[in-house]
C-alpha positions as semicolon CSV with decimal commas, in nm:
position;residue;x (nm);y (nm);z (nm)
1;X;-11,191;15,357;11,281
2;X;-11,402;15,232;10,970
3;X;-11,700;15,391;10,921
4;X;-12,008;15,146;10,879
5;X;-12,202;15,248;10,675
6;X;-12,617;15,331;10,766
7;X;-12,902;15,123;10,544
8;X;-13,153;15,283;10,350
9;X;-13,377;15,208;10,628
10;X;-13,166;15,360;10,950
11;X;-13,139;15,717;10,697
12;X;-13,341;15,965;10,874
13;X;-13,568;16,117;10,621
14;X;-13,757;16,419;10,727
15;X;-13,559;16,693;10,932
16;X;-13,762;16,600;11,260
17;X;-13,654;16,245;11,176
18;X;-13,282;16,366;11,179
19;X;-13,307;16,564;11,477
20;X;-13,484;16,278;11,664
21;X;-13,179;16,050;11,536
22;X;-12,879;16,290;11,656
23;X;-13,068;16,341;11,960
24;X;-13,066;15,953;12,081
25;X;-12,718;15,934;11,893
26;X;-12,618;16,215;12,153
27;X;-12,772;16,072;12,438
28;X;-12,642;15,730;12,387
29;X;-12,298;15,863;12,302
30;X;-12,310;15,659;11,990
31;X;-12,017;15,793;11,791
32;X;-12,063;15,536;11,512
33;X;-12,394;15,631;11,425
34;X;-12,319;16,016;11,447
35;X;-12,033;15,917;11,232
36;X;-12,239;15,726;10,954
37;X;-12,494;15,999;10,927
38;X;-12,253;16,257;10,884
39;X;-12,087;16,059;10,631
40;X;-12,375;15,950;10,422
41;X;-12,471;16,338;10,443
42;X;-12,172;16,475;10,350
43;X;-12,101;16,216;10,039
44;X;-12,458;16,357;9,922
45;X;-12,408;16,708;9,882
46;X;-12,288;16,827;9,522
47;X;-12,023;17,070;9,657
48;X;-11,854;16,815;9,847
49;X;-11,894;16,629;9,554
50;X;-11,762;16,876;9,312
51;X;-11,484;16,987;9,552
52;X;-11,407;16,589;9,583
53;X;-11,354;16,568;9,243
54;X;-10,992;16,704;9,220
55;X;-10,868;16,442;9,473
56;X;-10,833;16,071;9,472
57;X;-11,038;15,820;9,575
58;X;-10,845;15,726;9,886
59;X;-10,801;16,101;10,043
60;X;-11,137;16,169;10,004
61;X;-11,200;15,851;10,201
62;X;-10,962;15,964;10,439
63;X;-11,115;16,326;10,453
64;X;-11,465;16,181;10,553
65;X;-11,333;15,957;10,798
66;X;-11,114;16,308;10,977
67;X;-11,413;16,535;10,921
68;X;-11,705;16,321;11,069
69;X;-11,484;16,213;11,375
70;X;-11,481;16,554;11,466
71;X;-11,776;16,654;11,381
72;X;-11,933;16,376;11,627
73;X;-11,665;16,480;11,879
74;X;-11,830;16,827;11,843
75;X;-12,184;16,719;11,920
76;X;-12,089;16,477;12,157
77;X;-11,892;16,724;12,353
78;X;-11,987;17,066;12,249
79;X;-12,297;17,130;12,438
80;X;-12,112;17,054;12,774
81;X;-11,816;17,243;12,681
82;X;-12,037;17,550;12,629
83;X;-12,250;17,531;12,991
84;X;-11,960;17,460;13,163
85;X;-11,839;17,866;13,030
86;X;-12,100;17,979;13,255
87;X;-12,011;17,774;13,590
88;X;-11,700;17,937;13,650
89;X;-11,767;17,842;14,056
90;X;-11,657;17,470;13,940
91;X;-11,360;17,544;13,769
92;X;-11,080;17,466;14,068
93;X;-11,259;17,180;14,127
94;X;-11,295;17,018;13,796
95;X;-10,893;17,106;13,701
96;X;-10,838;16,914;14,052
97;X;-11,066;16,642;13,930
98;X;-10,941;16,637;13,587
99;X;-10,602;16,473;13,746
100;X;-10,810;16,148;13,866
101;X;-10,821;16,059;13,491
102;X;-10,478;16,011;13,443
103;X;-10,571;15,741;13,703
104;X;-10,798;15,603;13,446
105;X;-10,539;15,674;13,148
106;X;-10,256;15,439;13,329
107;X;-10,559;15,157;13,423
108;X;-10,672;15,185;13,061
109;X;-10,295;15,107;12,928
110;X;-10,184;14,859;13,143
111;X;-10,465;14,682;13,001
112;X;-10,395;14,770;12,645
113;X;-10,058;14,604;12,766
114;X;-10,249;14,294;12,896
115;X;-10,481;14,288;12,557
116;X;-10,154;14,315;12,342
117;X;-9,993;14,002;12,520
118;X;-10,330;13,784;12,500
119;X;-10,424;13,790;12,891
120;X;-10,754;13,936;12,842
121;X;-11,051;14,011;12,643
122;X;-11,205;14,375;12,611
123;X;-11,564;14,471;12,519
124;X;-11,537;14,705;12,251
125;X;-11,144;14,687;12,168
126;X;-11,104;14,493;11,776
127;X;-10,794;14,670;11,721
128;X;-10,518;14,824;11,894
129;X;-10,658;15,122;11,747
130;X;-10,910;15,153;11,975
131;X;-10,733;15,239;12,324
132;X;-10,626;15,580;12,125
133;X;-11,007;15,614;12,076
134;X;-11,115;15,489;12,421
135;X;-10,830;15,757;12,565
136;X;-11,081;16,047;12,456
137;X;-11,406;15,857;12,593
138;X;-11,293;15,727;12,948
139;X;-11,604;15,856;13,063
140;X;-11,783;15,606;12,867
141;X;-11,500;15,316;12,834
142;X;-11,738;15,016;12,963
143;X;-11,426;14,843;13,114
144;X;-11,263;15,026;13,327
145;X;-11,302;14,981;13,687
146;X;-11,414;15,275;13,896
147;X;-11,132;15,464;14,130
148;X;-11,072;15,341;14,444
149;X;-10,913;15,524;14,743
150;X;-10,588;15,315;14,671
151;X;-10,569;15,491;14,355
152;X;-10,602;15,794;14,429
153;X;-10,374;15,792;14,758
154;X;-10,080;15,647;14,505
155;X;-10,173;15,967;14,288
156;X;-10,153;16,163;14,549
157;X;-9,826;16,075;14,714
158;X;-9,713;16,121;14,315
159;X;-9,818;16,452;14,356
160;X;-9,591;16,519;14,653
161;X;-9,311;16,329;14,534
162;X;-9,036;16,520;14,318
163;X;-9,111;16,322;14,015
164;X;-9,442;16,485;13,971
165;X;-9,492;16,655;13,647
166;X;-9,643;17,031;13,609
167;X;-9,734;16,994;13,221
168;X;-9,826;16,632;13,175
169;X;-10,229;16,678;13,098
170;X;-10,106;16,748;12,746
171;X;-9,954;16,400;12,714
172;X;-10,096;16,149;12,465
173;X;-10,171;15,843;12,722
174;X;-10,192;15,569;12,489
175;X;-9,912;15,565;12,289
176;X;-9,824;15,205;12,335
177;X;-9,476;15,122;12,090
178;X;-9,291;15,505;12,226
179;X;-9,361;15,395;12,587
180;X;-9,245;15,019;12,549
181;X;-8,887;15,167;12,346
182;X;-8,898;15,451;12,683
183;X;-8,918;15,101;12,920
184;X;-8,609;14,970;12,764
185;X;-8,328;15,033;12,995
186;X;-8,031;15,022;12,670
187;X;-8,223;15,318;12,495
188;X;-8,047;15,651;12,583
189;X;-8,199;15,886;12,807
190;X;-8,400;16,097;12,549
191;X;-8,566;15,799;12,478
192;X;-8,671;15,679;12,753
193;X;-8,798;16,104;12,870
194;X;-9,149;16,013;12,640
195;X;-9,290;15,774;12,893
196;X;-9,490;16,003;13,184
197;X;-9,394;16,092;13,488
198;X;-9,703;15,943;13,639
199;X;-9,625;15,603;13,446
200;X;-9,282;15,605;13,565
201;X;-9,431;15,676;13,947
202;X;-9,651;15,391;13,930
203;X;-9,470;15,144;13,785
204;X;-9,200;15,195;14,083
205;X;-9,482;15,191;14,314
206;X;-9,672;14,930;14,228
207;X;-9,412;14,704;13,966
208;X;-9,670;14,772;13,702
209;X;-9,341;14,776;13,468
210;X;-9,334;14,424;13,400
211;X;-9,682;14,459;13,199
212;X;-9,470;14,666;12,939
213;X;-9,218;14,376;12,928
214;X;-9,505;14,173;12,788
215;X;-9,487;14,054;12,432
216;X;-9,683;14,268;12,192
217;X;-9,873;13,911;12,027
218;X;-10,176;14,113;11,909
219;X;-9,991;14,381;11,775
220;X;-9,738;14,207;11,577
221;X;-10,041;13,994;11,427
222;X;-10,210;14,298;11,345
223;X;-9,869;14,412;11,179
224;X;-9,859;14,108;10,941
225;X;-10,179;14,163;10,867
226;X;-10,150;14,492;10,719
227;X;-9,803;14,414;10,568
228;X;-10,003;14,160;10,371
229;X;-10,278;14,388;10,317
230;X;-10,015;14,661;10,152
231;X;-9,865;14,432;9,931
232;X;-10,159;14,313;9,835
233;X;-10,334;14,651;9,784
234;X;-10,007;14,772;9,616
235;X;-9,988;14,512;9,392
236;X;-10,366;14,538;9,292
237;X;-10,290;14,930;9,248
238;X;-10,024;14,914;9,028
239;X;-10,209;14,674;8,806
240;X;-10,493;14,836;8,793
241;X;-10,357;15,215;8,855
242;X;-10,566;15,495;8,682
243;X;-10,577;15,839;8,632
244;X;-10,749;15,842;8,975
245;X;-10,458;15,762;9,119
246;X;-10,245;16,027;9,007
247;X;-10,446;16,249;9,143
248;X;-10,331;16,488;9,474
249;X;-10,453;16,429;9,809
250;X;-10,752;16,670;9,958
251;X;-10,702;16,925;10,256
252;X;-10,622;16,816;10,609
253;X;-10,933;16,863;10,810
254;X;-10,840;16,675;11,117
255;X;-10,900;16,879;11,427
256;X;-11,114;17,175;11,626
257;X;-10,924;17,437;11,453
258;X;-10,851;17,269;11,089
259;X;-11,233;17,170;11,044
260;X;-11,371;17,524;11,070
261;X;-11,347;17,674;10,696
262;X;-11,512;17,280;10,606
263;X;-11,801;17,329;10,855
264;X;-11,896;17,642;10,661
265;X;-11,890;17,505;10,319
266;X;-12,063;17,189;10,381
267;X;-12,289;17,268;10,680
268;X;-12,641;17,425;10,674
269;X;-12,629;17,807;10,705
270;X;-12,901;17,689;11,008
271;X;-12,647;17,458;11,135
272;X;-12,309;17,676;11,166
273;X;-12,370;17,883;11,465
274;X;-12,451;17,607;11,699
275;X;-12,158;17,407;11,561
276;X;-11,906;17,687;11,573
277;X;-12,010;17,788;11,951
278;X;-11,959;17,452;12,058
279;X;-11,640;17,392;11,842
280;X;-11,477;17,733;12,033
281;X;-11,653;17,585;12,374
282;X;-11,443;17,263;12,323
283;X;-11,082;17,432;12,221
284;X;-11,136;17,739;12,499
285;X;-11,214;17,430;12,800
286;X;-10,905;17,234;12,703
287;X;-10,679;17,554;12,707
288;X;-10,866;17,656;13,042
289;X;-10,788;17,376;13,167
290;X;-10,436;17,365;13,113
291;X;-10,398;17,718;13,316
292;X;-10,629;17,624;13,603
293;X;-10,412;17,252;13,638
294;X;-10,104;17,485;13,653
295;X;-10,274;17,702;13,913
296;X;-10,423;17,434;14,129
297;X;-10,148;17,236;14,141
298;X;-9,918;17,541;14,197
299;X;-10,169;17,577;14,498
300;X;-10,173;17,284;14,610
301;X;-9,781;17,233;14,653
302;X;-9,785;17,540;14,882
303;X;-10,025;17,371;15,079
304;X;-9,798;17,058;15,107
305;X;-9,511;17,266;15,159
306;X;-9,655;17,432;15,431
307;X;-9,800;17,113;15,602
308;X;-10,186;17,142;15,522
């Protein structure tokens, strides 16, 4: 998502200042801000600058927008990620818990399907874009509907039925055009294997399927939008092309692992420890919580099986 940027005004300018500004940021779970700061610092310091230089204008862009979305990810998310090490008493309970969100997930598309077609209007969604954010926020996603014991009893039964799926909390939830080619019953069966288990469950249980067979009206407008916007911004380029242009595209710093050597050169020696503890925090809860869903739910099928 665009970055917008802060004024001269909203620019912290005294370290307490700054502090005071992530810490509301933080509290209000205001990505965008974290985001502009983080931008308007990083553009500022001379050895991004000087590293910059090598790279065109549109990488560099692109580097900025991949670097401060984790970083904010990384404040946003850190600190919890690192108490949670300590409560190791939860654990079971929050890997059980961790399946009522792909309750949330499936509520959160089948509106994205609804959005697409034109049935409804979405605080917070300008682009289609922004369910793929909204997957990683559900927490704070100020549409969604709480569960309700309807949900989770479908879930449930899901997770008795033989269509339940070990290994699907990896699965990337919103991923609107591969699910609506998986719905179509001509594709061939590989095809059709990328939409989840617990999609496929639900949409049997509850007919939910015929929200996929909605047109896509807001995101085939959004398509001719940017087909005009790449002509045009092709055809402006190669008018106007420069030895900027030529130039090769910057790293890839997208990610909890690929942003690590780029926290150290452009954070504050200060800064780094704090930011790398709640960096490994983040990446050692998501692979925790891989092995404790595979061990609860391994647990929890012997239960079934055995009529608890």
């Amino acid at each position: 998502m665009p970055i917008t940027p802060l004024s001269p005004d909203e620019m912290p300018a005294t370290p307490e200042a700054r502090a005071e500004f992530i810490k509301n940021a933080v509290k209000q779970n205001d990505r965008d801000r974290l985001r502009a700061l983080f931008a308007a610092e990083l553009r500022a310091l001379p050895t991004f600058q000087a590293d910059m230089a090598a790279y065109r204008p549109q990488g560099v862009a692109q580097f900025v927008d991949t670097y401060t979305e984790t970083k904010a990810k990384i404040y946003l998310k850190g600190p919890d990620a690192l108490k949670k090490q300590a409560e190791t008493f939860l654990q079971f309970r929050e890997a059980a818990a961790e399946r009522l969100w792909h309750i949330q997930q499936k509520k959160l598309f089948d509106l994205q399907c609804q959005w697409r077609a034109g049935q409804v209007e979405l605080p917070g969604v300008r682009t289609s874009w922004d369910f793929q954010t909204w997957e990683h926020y559900l927490d704070h996603c100020p549409f969604l509907p709480p569960l309700t014991a309807d949900e989770v009893a479908v879930y449930e039964a899901y997770m008795r039925s033989d269509r339940f799926d070990y290994e699907e909390s990896s699965t990337s939830w919103q991923e609107y055009r591969d699910f609506k080619l998986a719905n179509d019953p001509d594709r061939n069966h590989e095809a059709r294997a990328s939409l989840p288990a617990w999609y496929e469950y639900h949409n049997i249980v509850t007919g939910a399927s015929a929200l996929l067979s909605l047109p896509d009206v807001r995101g085939d407008r959004e398509e001719r939008y940017l087909q005009c916007y790449r002509a045009e911004r092709d055809a402006a380029r190669a008018a106007t092309e420069s030895a900027a242009d030529q130039l090769p595209w910057p790293p890839e710093c997208y990610g909890l692992g690929a942003i690590g050597p780029f926290l150290d050169r452009y954070e504050a020696p200060t800064e780094l420890p704090r930011l790398h503890r709640w960096r490994e925090a983040i990446r050692q809860e998501k692979a925790r919580k891989s092995v404790e869903l595979e061990q609860t739910e391994y647990w929890y099928h012997c239960i079934l099986a055995a009529g608890g």
